[in-house]
N, C-alpha and C positions, 0 to 999 in steps of 0.2 A: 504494500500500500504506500510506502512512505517513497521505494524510488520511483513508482507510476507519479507519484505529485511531484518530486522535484523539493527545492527549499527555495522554489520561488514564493510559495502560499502562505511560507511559514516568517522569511527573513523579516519582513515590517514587524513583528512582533517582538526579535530578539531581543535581550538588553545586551551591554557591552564590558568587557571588561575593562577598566583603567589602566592605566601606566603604573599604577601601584596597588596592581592586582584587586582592586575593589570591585565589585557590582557596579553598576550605576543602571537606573531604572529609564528605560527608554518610552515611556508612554503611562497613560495615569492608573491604568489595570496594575503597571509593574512598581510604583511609587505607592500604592496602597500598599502591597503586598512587601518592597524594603521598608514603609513604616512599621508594619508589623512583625517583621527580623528584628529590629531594632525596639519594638515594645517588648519582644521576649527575649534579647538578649542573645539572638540567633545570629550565627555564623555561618551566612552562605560557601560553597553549597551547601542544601540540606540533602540527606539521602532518603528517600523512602522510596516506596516500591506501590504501581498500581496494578491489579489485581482482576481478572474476567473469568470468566465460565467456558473452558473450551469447547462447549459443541455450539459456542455464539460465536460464527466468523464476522458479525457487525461491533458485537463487543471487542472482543478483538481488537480490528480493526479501528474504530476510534481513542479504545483504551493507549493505541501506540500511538496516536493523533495527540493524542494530550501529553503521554511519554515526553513526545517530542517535542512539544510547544514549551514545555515547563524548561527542558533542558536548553533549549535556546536561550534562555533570558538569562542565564548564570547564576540563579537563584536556588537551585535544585540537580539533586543528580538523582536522577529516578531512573528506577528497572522497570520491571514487565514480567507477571507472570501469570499463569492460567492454571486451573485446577477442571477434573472432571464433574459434572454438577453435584453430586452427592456431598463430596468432600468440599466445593465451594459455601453449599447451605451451607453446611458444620462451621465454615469458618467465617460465616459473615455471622450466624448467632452467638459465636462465641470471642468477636472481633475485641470486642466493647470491653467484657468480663477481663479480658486475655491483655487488653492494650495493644492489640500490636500495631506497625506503624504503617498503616495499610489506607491507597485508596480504592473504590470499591467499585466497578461497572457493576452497576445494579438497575431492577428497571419494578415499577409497581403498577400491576393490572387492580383499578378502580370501579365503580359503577357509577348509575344514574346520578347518586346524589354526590354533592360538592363536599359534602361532609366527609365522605370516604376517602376522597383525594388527601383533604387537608389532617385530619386524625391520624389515620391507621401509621404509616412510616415518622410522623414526624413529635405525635403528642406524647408527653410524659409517660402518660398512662398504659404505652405501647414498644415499650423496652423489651427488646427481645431478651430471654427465646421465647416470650410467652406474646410476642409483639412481634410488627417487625420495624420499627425504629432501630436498629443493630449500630448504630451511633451513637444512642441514648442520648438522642438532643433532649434539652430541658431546656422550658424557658416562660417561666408564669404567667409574661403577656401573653403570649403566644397560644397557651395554653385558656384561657378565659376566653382571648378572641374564639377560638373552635369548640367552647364548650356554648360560650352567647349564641353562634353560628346553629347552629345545630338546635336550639330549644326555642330560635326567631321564628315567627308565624308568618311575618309580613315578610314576603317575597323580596320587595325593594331593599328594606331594611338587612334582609340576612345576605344582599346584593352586597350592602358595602362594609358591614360585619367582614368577610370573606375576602372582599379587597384589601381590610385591613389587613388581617392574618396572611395573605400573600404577600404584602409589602413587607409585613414583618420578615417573614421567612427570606424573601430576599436579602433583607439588611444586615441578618444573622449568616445566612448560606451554610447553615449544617452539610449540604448537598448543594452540587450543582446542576441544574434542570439542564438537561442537553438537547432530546425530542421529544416529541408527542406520538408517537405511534400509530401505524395504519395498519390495520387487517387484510391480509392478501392473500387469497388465495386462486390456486392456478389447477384444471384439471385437464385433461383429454375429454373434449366434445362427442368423440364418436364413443364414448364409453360412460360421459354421466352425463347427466341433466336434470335440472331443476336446482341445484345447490344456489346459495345465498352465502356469503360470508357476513356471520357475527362480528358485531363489532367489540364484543367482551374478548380480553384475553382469556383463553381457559373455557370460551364453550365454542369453540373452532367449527364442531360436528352436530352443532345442534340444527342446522338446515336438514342433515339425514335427515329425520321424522319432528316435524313442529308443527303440530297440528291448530297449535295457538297462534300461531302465526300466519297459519296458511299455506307453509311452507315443507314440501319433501323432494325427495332426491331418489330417482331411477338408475338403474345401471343398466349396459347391454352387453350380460354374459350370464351363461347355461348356469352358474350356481348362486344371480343375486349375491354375488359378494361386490364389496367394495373396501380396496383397496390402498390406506393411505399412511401419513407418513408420523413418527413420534421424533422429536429434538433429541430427547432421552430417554431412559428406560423410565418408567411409571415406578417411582419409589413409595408410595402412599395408598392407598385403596380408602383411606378414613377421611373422612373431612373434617374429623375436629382437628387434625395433624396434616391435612394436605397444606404446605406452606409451596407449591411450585406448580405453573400453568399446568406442563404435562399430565399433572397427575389429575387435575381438574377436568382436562379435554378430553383424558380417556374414559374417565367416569360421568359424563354430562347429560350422557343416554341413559345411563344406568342409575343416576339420583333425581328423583323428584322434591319439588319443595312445594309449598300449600299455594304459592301464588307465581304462575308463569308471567315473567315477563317477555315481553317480544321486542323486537329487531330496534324498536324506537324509544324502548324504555317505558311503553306504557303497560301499566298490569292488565293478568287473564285468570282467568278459573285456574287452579293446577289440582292438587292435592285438597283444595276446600274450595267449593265450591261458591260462595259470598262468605262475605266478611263485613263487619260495622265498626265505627269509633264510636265509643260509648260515652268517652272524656278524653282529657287530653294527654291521660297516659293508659288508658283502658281498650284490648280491640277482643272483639271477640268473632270469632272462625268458625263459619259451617264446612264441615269436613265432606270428603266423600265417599260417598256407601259403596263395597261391593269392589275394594280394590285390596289387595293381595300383594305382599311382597313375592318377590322371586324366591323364596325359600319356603313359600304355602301362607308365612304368617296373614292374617286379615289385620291393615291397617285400622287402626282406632286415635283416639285422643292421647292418647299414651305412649304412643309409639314418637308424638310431637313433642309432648312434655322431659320426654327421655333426648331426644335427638337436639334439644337446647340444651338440656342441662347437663348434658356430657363435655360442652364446652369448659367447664369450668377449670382451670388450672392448664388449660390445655394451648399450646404454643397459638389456636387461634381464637382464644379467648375472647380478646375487643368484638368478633363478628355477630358475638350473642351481650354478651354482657356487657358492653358499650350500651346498650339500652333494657337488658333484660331486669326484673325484678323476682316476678311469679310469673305461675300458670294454674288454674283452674280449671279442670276434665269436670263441664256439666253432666256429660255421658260418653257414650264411645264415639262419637262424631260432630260434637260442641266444644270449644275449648274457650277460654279468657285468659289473657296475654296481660300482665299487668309488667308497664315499663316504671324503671325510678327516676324518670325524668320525662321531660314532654320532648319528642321528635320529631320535628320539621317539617324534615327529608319526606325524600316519597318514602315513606315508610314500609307499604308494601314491597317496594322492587329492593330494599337494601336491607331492612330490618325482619321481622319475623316473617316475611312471606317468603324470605330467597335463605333461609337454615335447607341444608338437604336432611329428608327426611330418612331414618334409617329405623331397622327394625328396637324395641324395646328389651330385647335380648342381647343387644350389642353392649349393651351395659352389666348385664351380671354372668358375661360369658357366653353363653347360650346359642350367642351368633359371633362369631371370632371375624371382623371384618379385617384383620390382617392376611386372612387366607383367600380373598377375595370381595369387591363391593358386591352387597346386599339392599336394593333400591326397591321403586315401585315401578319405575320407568320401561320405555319401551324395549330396550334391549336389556340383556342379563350377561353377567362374567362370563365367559366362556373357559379362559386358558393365559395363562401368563408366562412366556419363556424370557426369565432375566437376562435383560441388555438385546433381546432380538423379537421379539412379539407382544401382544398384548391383543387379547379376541374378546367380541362382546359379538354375543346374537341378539334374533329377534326375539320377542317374549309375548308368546301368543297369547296369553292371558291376562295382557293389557287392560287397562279398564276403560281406554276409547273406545267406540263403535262407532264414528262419524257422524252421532247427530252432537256433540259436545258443543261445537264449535259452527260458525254461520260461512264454512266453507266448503271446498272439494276433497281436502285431505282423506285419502281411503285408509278406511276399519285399519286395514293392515301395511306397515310400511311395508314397501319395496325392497330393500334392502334385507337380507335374509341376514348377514354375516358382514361384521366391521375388522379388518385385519388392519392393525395397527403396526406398522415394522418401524424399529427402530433406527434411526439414519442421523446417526448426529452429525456430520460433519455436511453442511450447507452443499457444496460441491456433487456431493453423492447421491442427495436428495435430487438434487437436478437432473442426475444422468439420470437416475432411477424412476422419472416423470417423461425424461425423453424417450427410455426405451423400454415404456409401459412394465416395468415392475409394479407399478403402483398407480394409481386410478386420479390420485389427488395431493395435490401438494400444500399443506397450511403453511409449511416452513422455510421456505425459499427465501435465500440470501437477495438482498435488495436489488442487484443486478444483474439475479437472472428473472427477476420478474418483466425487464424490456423484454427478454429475448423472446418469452414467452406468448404474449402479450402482440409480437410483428408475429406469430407462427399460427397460422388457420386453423390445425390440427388443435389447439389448448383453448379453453376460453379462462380470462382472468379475472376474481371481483376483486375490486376495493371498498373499504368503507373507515373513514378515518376514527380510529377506537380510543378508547378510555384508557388507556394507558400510557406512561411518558419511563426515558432510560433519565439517568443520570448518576454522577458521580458520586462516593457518601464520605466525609471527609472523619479521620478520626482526631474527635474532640477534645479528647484528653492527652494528645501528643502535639508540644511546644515543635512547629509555630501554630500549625491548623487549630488551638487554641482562641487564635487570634482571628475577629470576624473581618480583619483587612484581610490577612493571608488568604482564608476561604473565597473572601469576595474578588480581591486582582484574579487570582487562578480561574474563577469563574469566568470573569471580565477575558481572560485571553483566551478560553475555551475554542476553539475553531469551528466555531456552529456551523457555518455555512460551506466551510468545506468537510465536512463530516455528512451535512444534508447532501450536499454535492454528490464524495466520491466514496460514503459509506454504504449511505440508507438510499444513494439516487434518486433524490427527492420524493421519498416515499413519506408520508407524513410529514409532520411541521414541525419549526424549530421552536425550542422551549426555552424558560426563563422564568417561570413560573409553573406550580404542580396541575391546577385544573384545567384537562382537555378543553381545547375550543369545540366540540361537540355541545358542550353545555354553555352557551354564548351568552347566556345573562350573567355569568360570572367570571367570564374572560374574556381577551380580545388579542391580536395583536395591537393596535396602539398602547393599549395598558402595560402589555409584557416590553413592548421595546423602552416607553418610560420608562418603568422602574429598572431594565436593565441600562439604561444611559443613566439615573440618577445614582442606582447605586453599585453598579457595577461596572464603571466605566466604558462601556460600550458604547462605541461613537457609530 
């Protein structure tokens, strides 16, 4: 990547050394960041080391973008290294705990509400490993701004609550926001049709069968299978503990939750059928009769009150207990949701409607969903070969018939069988789309999605999604201490040749956490402000 660009892209940035071997700061990114050597007493160079996920050739590939850019200026003598996914989780949850002097390509798949963006990675109350803040930023404004955010009624009002809190997080720069993320996916024409691409990271495959939507997916071959592709191996089958997309995208057929949300964010029937606010932290959920998990169990009230409260202590705790309090089983298909606080948000699409529902036996043993997901959903586990498979079938005793919904979607999906192959490495996945190994590709390196994209044989969606990458700086190692150091570094980040010659202009450049999908509480004009006010970007 680095001699395709040249150091034409990079030299306006460097700073210089003196004639008596000093630093000197060549532009106002790098003059924050020497005041900040010189608040902590720092002797450039500093050494540290940034850090990716080897089956990401985008991570990768900008993490040695910024490599480079840092060592230019004379400020910094930084490596480069990458870890397999498994052993990267362990060391971003253990980063913090650990100290070590690490920065981080890291990226956070969000949803409808702006609350999620702003909480989950960055609030106090979201220190990993029971969080995923893995920085353990703290910061009490900060912290208020997102708890106000979140319990405002009035729409406008929670508008500029949230602009606060973004400016905030600017000012501080625990992280630095790099893109926004676009959902891409590419298949062979003569082999599928009807797919949609999600714009959620982590439900990639839910066009197969979305009868909430309107939405399924044909294949044209003798055994209805369809054919696609995993970044990594599926380490998670649980969802109190799924902390990683893959492990989300293989099980999304397979977990249902009481309230489907569709393609635009707006809620459906799932798992209960209506539901009412009662007060302003009270809802109560008509359930649905006559549905059956994949292992025989008959879903009830209990099966919901079990599948929140296993949350508890559990690495993704905030996803229930960020608003959870009780629950109250009227009967087997009545429930009441009582939150400790009042919630905003669309409630349904983030809070109690989107918990995936698991059997009530996963809790006292009875169902070990370490051996496999145990859902209500259209497809069931089929078979897991570590680091090369991952199967989900159809599950004929679904509880659809096609009158649910005010569509065409038929009783039964199309798709008999989901083969999941694992193809980490970007390059492989591509051959393995060219020469029909596989039916569909969600994971394609940003520039093979051109080639794609000019080839008749493939058709490609976009849809720009809820998710942004960015860097996570460690807080308790002098200088990254220092909110100049965080903020020059952000300041010389090379957004737009990264958007250039990483992502090929696949999604938008970032500077703040909440996707412009949600446009009442972002903009580009807003994000370049505050990065020219407080991060030097001219």
């Amino acid at each position: 990547m680095l001699k395709g660009l040249g150091a034409a892209g990079l030299i306006g940035l460097a700073g210089c050394i003196s004639e008596e071997g000093d630093v000197e700061a060549d532009n106002a990114a790098e003059e924050l960041i020497a005041e900040g050597f010189e608040e902590e007493g720092v002797e450039p160079p500093f050494e540290t080391t940034v850090y990716a996920n080897s089956d990401s050739s985008d991570r990768i590939a900008y993490g040695e973008l910024i490599q480079n850019e840092l060592n230019e200026t004379g400020f910094f003598d930084v490596s480069f290294d990458d870890m397999e996914w498994g052993a990267y989780l362990d060391f971003m949850n253990s980063v913090a705990e650990e100290e070590e002097n690490a920065l981080l390509c890291n990226g956070h798949s969000a949803d409808w509400d702006p609350h999620v963006f702003m909480n989950n990675p960055y609030h106090s109350s979201a220190h990993s490993p029971s969080g995923i803040n893995t920085n353990h930023f703290e910061d009490e404004e900060y912290d208020d701004l997102v708890d106000e955010g979140v319990e405002e009624s009035d729409q406008e009002a929670r508008q500029d609550i949230y602009a606060d809190a973004q400016e905030r997080l600017v000012e501080l720069s625990p992280v630095a926001l790099i893109q926004f993320g676009e959902q891409v996916t590419a298949w062979n024409n003569d082999e599928v049709s009807g797919f949609k691409t999600h714009p959620m990271a982590g439900r990639e495959f839910t066009a197969v069968y979305a009868p909430h939507e309107g939405v399924y997916t044909e294949v044209d071959n003798d055994d209805d299978e369809l054919r696609v592709d995993l970044g990594s191996d599926v380490p998670d089958f649980d969802p109190i503990s799924q902390e990683d997309t893959v492990s989300l995208m293989a099980t999304t057929l397979v977990y249902e939750s009481l309230i489907a949300v569709d393609f635009a964010g707006t809620p459906q029937p799932g798992l209960a059928t209506d539901w009412e606010q009662e007060d302003d932290t009270t809802w109560r959920f008509y359930l649905r009769e006559g549905v059956e998990f994949h292992n025989g169990d008959e879903f009830t009230a209990h099966d919901v009150q079990t599948s929140y409260e296993r949350y508890e202590d559990e690495v993704r705790e905030s996803d229930v207990y960020d608003w959870y309090e009780s629950s109250e089983i009227v009967n087997d298909h009545e429930i009441v949701i009582e939150h400790h606080r009042d919630y905003s948000g669309p409630f349904e699409a983030t809070g109690a409607g989107d918990v995936p529902i698991v059997p009530e036996g996963a809790e006292d043993g009875d169902v070990n969903l370490s051996d496999g997901p145990v859902g209500t959903g259209p497809y069931q586990f089929d078979e897991h070969q570590e680091d090369d498979r991952f199967v989900i079938e159809r599950y004929d005793d679904h509880w659809y018939t096609g009158d649910e919904y005010d569509n065409d979607v038929p009783e039964t999906p199309p798709v008999e069988t989901i083969v999941m192959e694992v193809i980490p490495e970007g390059s492989s996945r591509h051959q393995a789309l060219e020469v029909g190994d596989i039916d569909l590709s969600q994971g394609l390196p940003a520039e093979s999605v051109a080639e794609f994209e000019d080839d008749d044989d493939f058709d490609v969606d976009g849809a720009l999604g809820l998710s942004n990458e960015y860097l996570t700086f460690p807080l308790w190692q002098e200088p990254f201490n220092n909110p100049k150091v965080r903020r020059g570094i952000s300041g010389l980040i090379p957004r737009e040749t990264i958007m250039d010659n990483v992502f090929h202009d696949v999604g938008e450049l970032a500077y703040t956490p909440i996707s412009p999908i949600l446009e009442d509480f972002t903009g580009t004009d807003y994000q370049d402000e505050l990065a020219e006010e407080h991060l030097e970007v001219q």
